[in-house]
RONUFI-470384 format. One record per residue (C-alpha): residue number from 1; x, y, z. Coordinates in steps of 0.5 Angstrom, whole numbers. Layout:
BEGIN
i  c1  c2  c3
NUM  X  Y  Z $
...
END
This chain:
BEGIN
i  c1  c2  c3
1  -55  -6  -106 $
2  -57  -13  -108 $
3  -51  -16  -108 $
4  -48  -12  -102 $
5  -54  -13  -97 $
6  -53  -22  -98 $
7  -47  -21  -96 $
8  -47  -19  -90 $
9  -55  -21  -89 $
10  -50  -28  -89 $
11  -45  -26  -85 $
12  -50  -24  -80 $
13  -53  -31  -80 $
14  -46  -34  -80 $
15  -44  -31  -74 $
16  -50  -32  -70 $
17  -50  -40  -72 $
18  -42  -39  -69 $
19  -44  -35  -63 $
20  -50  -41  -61 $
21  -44  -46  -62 $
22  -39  -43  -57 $
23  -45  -41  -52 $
24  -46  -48  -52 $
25  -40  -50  -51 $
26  -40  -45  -45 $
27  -45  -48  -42 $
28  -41  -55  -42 $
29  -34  -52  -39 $
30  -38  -48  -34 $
31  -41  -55  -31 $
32  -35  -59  -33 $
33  -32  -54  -29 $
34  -35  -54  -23 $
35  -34  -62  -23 $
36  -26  -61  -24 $
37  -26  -55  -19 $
38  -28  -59  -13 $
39  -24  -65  -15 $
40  -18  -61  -14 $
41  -20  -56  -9 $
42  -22  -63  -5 $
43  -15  -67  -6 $
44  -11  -61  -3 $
45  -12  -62  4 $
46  -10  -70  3 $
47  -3  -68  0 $
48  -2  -63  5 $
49  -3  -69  11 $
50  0  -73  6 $
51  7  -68  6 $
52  7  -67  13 $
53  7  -75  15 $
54  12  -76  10 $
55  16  -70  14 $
56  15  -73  20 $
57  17  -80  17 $
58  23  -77  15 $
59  25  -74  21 $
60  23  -80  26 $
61  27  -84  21 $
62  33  -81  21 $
63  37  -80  14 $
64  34  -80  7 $
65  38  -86  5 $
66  32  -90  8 $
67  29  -90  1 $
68  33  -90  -5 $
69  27  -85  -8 $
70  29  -79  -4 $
71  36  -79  -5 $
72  39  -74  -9 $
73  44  -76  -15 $
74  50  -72  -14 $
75  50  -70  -22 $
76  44  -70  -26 $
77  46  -73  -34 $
78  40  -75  -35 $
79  32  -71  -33 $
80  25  -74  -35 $
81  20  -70  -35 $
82  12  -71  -35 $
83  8  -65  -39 $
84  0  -65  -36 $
85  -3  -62  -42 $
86  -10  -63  -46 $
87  -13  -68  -50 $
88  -17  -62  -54 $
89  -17  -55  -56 $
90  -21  -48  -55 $
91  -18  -47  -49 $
92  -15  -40  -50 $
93  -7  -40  -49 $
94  -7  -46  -44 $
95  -3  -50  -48 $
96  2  -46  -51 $
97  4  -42  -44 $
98  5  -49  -40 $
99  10  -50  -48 $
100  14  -45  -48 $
101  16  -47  -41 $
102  19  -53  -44 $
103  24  -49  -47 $
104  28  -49  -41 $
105  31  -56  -40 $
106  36  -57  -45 $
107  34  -63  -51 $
108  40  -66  -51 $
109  40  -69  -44 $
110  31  -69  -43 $
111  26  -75  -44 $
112  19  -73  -44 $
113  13  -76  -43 $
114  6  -74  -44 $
115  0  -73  -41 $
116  -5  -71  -46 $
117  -6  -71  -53 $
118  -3  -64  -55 $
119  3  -65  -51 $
120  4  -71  -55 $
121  2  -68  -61 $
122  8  -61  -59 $
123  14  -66  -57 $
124  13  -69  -63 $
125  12  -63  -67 $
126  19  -61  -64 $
127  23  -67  -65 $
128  23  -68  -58 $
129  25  -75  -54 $
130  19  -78  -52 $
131  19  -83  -48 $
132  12  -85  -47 $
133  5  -82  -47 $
134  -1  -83  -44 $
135  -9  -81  -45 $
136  -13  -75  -42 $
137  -19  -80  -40 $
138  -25  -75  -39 $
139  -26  -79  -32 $
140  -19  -80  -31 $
141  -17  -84  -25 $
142  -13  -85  -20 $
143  -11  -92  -22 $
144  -10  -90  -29 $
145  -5  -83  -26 $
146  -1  -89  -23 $
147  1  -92  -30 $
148  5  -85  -31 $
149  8  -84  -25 $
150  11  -92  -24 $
151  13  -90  -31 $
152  18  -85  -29 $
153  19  -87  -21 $
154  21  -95  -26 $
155  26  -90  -30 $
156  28  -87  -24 $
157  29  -92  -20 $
158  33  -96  -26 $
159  38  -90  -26 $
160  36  -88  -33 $
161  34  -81  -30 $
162  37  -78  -25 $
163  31  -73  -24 $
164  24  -72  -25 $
165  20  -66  -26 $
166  12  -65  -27 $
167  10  -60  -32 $
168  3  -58  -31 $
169  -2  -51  -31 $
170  -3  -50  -23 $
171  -10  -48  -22 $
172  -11  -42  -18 $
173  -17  -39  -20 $
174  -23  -38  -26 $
175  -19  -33  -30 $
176  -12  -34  -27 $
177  -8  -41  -29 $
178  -1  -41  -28 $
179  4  -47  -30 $
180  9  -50  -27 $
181  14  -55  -27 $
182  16  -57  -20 $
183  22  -63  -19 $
184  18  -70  -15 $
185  24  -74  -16 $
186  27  -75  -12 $
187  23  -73  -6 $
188  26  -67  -2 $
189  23  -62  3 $
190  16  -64  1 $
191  14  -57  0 $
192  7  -56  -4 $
193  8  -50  -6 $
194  5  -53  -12 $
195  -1  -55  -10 $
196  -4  -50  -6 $
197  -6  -44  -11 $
198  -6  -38  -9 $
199  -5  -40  -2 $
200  2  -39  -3 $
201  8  -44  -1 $
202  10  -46  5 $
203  14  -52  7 $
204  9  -58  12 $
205  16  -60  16 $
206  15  -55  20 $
207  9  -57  22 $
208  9  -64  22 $
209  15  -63  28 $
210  9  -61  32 $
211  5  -67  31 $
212  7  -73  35 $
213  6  -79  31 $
214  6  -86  32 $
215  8  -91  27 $
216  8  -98  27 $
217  12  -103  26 $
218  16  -97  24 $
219  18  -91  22 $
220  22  -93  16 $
221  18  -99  15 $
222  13  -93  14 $
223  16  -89  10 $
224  17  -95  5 $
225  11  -95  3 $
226  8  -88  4 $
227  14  -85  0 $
228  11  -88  -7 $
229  4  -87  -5 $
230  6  -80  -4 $
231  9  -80  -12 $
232  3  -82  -14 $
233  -1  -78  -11 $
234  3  -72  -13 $
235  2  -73  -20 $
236  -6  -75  -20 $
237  -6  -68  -17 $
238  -3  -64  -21 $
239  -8  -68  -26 $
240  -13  -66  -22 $
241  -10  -58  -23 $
242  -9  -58  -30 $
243  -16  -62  -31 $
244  -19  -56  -27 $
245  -15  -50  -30 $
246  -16  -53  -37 $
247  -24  -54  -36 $
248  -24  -47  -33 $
249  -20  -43  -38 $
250  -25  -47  -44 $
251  -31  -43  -40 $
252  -27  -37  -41 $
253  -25  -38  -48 $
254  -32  -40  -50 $
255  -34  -34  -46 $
256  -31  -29  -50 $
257  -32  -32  -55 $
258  -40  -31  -55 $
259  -38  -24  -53 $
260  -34  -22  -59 $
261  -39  -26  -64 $
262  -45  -21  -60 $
263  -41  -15  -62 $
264  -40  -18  -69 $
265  -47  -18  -70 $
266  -48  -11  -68 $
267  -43  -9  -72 $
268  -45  -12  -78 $
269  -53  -10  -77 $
270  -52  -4  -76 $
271  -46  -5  -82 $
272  -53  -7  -86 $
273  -58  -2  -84 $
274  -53  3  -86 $
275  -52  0  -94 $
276  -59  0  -94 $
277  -61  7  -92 $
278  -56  9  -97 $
279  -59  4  -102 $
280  -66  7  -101 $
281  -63  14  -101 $
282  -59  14  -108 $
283  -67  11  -110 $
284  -71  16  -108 $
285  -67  21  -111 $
286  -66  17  -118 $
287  -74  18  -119 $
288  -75  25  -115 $
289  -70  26  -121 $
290  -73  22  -127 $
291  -80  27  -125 $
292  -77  33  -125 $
293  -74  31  -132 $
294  -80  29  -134 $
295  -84  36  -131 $
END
């Protein structure tokens, strides 16, 4: 009995000191959470009006070849793609949905560049071409998002890639994280169905048309510099969405996870109370017996 009842007395213990951990942890995510939420909720009207300029730009300034980011290659030899993932861990299956994604682009003809450590950590593991990697900061900014996205607009423009994806998980609510690979080079449609959760996808040219802008010096001189402001917008937001989806599915992980330890504890103690029960049981009928030997 000894024996038996240490060992789970140990266990429940364990447990406990587990669950007081991931509680904590909870508590964290839940603030960083909340902080990374409105980041990403607040950056999304400013790339929808970013898109419907960029679309009023485009139809004022007539063909596409205006900018040599928004032509499309008449063949794609070679794609690179920017994978947004995490720098840490204990985020439920976060990292692996937005993995398997990868499988469909073709090894042989894709570079790869990450965001984040554990993209970085899986490109390396799969003997993948990684081009480049960058860090997930805590309080990642926007000027560090533009060395990523100059990257690979340079690779672009340098014709070493003839198109360019984004790999990241959308952000749509608490316990609802989608990821998604979505082309930002070249510029075509400026749709941000990617951008816009579960509000759902809509183009912004129809509603750029009906918006009277006035552009100076010129519409194309405009659209020169606006074009690569957009880009790096676009992958700071994406940022922003995964940073959201990672921070809000950690809460979630953490969260069961203290459930789970709870529900253990339960287990365990009543586990417990029973070997005791049937400890004292066998005892009282050791001595009941020994009395009746002795009469």
């Amino acid at each position: 009995m000894g024996a038996n009842t240490r060992d789970i007395r140990r266990r429940i213990k364990s447990v406990k000191n587990t669950s007081q951990i991931t509680k904590a942890m909870q508590m964290v995510a839940a603030a960083k959470m909340r902080k990374a939420q409105m980041r990403a909720l607040n950056g999304r009207p400013y790339a929808e009006n970013l898109s419907k300029m960029l679309a009023a730009l485009a139809q004022a300034g007539g063909s596409t070849e205006l900018h040599p980011l928004l032509q499309e290659r008449p063949e794609v030899k070679r794609e690179l793609v920017l994978v947004i993932a995490t720098d840490k861990g204990l985020c439920g299956a976060l990292n692996t949905n937005l993995f398997r994604e990868l499988g469909k682009f073709d090894p042989a003809k894709t570079t790869f560049v990450s965001i984040g450590r554990k993209a970085a950590q899986f490109l390396s593991r799969m003997k993948r071409d990684l081009g480049a990697e960058f860090e997930l900061k805590e309080a990642f900014t926007f000027l560090e998002s533009k060395q990523a996205s100059k990257f690979v607009m340079d690779k672009f423009l340098a014709g070493e890639v003839d198109k360019v994806s984004v790999a990241f998980t959308d952000f749509i609510s608490t316990i609802n994280q989608k990821p998604t690979i979505t082309t930002i080079l070249p510029v075509q449609n400026f749709e941000l169905s990617e951008l816009e959760g579960e509000q759902g996808s809509k183009k912004v040219e129809a509603a750029a048309s009906t918006v009277d802008y006035i552009f100076e010096p010129s519409a194309s001189a405009v659209l020169e510099g606006l074009v690569p402001h957009y880009v790096h917008f676009a992958v700071y937001q994406m940022v922003l969405e995964s940073r959201a989806s990672e921070h809000s599915a950690r809460m979630v992980a953490m969260k069961n996870a203290t459930d789970n330890a709870k529900q253990l504890i339960k287990d365990l103690t009543l586990q417990y109370n029973k070997v005791r029960q049937a400890a004292i049981t066998t005892e009282l009928l050791e001595i009941t017996t020994a009395q009746m030997a002795l009469g």
